[in-house]
DRENPA-468877 format. One record per residue (C-alpha): residue in three letters; y, x, z. Coordinates in steps of 0.05 Angstrom, whole numbers, plus 5000, padded with zeros to 4 digits. Layout:
N
 resn    Y    X    Z
  ala    Y    X    Z
...
END
This chain:
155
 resn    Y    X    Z
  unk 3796 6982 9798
  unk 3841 7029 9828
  unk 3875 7082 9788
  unk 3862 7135 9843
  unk 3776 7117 9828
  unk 3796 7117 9750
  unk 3814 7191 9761
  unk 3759 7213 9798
  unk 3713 7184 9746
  unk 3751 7214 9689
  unk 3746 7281 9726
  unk 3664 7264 9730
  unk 3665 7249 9658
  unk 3695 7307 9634
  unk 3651 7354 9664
  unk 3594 7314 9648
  unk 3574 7285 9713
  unk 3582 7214 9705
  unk 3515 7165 9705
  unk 3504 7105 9649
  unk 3537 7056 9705
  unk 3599 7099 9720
  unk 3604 7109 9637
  unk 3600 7033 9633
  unk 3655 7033 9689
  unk 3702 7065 9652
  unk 3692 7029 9586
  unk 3697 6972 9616
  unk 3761 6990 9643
  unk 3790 7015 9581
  unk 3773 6951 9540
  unk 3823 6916 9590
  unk 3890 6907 9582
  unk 3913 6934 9652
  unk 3907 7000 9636
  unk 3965 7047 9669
  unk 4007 7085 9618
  unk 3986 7161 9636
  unk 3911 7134 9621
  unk 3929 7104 9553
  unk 3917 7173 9507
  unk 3839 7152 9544
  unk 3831 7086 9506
  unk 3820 7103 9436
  unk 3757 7143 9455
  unk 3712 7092 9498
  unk 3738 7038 9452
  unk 3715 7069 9393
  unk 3647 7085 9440
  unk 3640 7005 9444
  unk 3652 6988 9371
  unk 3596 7049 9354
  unk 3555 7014 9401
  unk 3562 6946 9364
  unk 3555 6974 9294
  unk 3493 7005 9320
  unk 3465 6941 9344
  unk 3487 6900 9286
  unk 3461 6947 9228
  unk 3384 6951 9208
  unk 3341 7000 9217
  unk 3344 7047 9143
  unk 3274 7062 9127
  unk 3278 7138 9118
  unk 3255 7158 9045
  unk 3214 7212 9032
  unk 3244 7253 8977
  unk 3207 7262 8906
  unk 3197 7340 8919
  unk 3156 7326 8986
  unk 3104 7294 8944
  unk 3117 7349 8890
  unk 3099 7399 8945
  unk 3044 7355 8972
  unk 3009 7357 8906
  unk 3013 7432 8898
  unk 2984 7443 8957
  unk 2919 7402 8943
  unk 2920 7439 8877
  unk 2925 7503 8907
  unk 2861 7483 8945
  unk 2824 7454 8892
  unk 2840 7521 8847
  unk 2814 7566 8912
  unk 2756 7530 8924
  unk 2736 7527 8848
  unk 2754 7610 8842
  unk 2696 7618 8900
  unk 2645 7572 8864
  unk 2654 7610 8804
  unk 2652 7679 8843
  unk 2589 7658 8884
  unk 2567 7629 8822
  unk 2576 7691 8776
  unk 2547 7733 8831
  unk 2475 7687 8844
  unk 2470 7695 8759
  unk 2484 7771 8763
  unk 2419 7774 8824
  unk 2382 7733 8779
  unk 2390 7783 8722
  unk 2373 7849 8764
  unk 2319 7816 8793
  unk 2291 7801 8729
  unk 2313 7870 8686
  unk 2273 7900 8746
  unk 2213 7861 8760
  unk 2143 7867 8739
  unk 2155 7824 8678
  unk 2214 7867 8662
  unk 2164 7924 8649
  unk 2155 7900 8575
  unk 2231 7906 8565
  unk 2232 7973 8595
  unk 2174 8000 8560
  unk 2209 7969 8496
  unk 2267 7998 8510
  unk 2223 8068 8523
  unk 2192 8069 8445
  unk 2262 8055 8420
  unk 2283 8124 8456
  unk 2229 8155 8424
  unk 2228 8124 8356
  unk 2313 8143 8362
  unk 2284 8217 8373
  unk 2239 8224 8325
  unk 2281 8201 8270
  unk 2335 8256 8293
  unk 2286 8311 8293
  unk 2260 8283 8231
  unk 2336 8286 8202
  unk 2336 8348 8227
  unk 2284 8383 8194
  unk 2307 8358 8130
  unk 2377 8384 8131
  unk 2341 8451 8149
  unk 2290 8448 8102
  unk 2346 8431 8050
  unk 2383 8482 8071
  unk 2320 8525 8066
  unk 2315 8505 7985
  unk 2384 8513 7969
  unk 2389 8590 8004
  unk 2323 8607 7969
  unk 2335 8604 7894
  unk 2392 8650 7900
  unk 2347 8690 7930
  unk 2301 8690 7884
  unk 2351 8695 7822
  unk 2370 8758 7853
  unk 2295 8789 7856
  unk 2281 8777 7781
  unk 2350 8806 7772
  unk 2321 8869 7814
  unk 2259 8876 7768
END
């Protein structure tokens, strides 16, 4: 090949023009041993190309690993799920018992537990106006024999 086409390509390659065959070209060329001595400082870099190339070829393919946190993370996620979709059971859950409750505190069934509920008021009331009148009818006692030690002290 002529030095003058060497040059051209290397002016191509350097500014990134070159195609695969051209590429080839000059490695080609630079594996030789007729290589002109301005174009030496070139050699090292398409030789070391070829020999990447090789170890490429030669080596087998590394089966990539996944690391032990990806199936840490894996697993948190499906936990994270799980724990979501058991917090809206529950909620959905705690909410159909709560209906079930009103319905039945309010229902014509319920009326037994209401009215219950009613004579317990009253019964409540009673005995505190029963208390009541005690503490004012002992009250009463206690304020009228003073009273009445000081009439026999009038007479």
């Amino acid at each position: 090949m002529e030095d003058n086409n060497i040059h051209k390509l290397l002016e191509r390659y350097w500014q990134c023009e070159t195609s695969l065959e051209e590429e080839r070209l000059l490695q080609d060329f630079f594996s030789g041993d007729s290589i002109p001595e301005e174009l030496n400082r070139y050699k090292p870099l398409f030789i070391w190309k070829n020999r990447q190339k090789a170890v490429h070829a030669n080596s087998e393919p590394v089966a990539s690993k996944k690391p032990l946190m990806h199936y840490f993370y894996s697993a948190m996620k499906i936990a994270a799920s799980v724990l979501i979709f058991m917090m809206f059971g529950i909620g959905v859950y705690t909410h159909y018992r709560q209906e079930q409750f009103m319905d039945q505190l309010f229902s014509d069934s319920s009326s037994e537990i209401l009215d219950a509920r009613k004579d317990s008021i009253d019964v409540v009331a009673k005995a505190s106006l029963l208390l009541s009148l005690e503490q004012i009818e002992d009250s009463l006692l206690l304020a009228s024999p003073k009273t009445l030690n000081e009439e026999k002290n009038e007479k």
